[in-house]
N, C-alpha and C positions, 0 to 999 in steps of 0.2 A: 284277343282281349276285349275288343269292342261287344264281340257277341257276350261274353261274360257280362257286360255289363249291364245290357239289355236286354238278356235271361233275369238278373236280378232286382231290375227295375220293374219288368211285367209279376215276379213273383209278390213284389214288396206293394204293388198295386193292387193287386188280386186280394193279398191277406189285409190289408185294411180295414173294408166294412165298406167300402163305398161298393155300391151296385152300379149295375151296369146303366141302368135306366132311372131315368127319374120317375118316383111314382108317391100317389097317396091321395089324401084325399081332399073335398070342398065340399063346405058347410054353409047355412045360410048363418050370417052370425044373431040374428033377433030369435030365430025358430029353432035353431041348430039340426034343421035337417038337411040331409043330401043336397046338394046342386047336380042335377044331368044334363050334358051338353055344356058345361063351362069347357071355353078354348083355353088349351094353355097350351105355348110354345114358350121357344128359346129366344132371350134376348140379344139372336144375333143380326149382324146386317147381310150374311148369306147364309145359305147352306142350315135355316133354323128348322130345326123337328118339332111335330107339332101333333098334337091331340086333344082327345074332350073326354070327359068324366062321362061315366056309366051315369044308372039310376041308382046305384048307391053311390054315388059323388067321386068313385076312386078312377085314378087316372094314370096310363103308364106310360111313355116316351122314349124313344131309344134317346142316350146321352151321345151329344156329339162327341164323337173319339178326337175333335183335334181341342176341345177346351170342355172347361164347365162354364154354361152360362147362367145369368140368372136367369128365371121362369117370368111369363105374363103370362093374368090369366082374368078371360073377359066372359061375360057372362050379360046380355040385356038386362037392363033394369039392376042391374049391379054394377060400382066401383071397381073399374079395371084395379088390380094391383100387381106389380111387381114384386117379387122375392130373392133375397140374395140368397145363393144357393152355398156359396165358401168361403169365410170368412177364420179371420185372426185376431184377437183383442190381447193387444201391450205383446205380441211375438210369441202369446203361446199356443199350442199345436191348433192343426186346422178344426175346424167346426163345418158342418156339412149340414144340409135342409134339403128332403125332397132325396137327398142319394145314398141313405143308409138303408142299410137292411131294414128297419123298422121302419113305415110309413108316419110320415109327419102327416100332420093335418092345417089346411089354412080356411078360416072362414071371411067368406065374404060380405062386404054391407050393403045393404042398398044403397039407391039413388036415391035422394030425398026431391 
């Protein structure tokens, strides 16, 4: 019965829409072009997965399989930011950034 339940726990996973990886893109927010080489990882304290954007700004990360974390992502001369990657508002279904099929996009600011 257990395996039953964890066949339909992996199945009901899979058909969501959440990817496997975090991916998408980083913009300059004044110019709106690409960022290459912005680091982004997982905001964990172990075991975080870590990447950097191409030179069209896009960026891909294996998800860690035991959570979702939020993302940081640093870039010289730009405003580290943080991003919540799964959130809830007043109990209704989850909301996702960064793990759906479709690429989300965040743009960065400078540093003044």
């Amino acid at each position: 019965m257990k395996i039953l339940y964890l066949l339909v726990a992996v199945f009901l996973m899979q058909c969501s829409g959440i990817h496997k990886t975090y991916h998408g893109y980083v913009y300059d927010n004044q110019t709106n072009m690409p960022l290459n080489n912005v680091f982004v990882e997982e905001n964990l304290i172990q075991n975080a997965n870590s990447g950097r954007s191409n030179s069209i700004g896009y960026f891909e990360i294996e998800n860690n399989k035991e959570s979702i974390a939020d993302l940081i992502f640093s870039l010289k001369g730009y405003k580290k930011d943080t991003v919540v990657t799964v959130w809830s508002q007043h109990g209704e279904s989850l909301m996702y950034k960064f793990l759906n099929k479709k690429s989300d996009t965040l743009f960065l600011r400078r540093v003044k």
